[in-house]
C-alpha positions in Angstrom: 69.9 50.8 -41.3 69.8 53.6 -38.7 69.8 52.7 -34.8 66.4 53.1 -33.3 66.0 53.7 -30.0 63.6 52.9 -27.1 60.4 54.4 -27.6 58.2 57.1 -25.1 56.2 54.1 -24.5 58.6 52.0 -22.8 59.8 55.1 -20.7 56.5 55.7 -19.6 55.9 51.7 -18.7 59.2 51.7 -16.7 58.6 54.7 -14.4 55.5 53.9 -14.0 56.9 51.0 -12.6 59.6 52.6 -10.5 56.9 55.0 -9.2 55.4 51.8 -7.2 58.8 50.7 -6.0 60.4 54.2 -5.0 59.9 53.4 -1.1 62.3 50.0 -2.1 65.5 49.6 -1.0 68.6 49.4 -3.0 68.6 47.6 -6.4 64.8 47.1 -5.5 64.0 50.7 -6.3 66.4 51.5 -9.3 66.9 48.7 -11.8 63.8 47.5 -13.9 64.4 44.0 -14.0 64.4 43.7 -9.9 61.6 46.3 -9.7 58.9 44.1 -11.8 60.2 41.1 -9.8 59.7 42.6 -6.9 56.5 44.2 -8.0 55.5 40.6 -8.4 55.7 39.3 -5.2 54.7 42.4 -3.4 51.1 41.9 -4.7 50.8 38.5 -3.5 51.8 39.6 -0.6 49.4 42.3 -0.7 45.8 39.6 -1.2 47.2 37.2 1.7 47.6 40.4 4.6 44.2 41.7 3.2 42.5 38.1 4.3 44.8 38.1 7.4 43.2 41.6 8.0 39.5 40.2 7.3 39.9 37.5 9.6 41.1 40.0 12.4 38.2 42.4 11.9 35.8 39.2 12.5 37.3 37.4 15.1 38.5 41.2 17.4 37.5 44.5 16.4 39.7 46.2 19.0 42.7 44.6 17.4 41.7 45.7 14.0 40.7 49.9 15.1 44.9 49.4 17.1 46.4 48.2 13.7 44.2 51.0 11.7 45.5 53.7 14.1 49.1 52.7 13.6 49.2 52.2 9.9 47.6 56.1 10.3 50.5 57.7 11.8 
């Protein structure tokens, strides 16, 4: 049998994926495994600061337009 190799579609999946995780660090940013792995927890992390930030904008809306003008710069 001849040797098949890895497909356009798997190339296109995995730097897709590396695309999310270029601003990564090390290992984090270059080998696949680590990057979905990473990818993984990043978006849970990313639903629990989105409620942290809801809860901010209700309880002190000068808080909220100081964290805003940070993440801007």
């Amino acid at each position: 049998m001849t040797r098949t190799k890895r497909g356009y579609i798997a190339r296109r999946r995995q730097k897709k994926i590396s695309l999310f995780a270029s601003s990564f660090q090390g290992a984090h940013s270059r080998l696949t495994r680590t990057i979905t792995q990473q990818r993984i927890r990043t978006l849970k992390q990313l639903l629990l600061n989105r409620k942290i930030l809801a809860q901010i904008a209700i309880s002190n809306r000068n808080c909220l337009y100081m964290i805003s003008n940070d993440i801007k710069k």
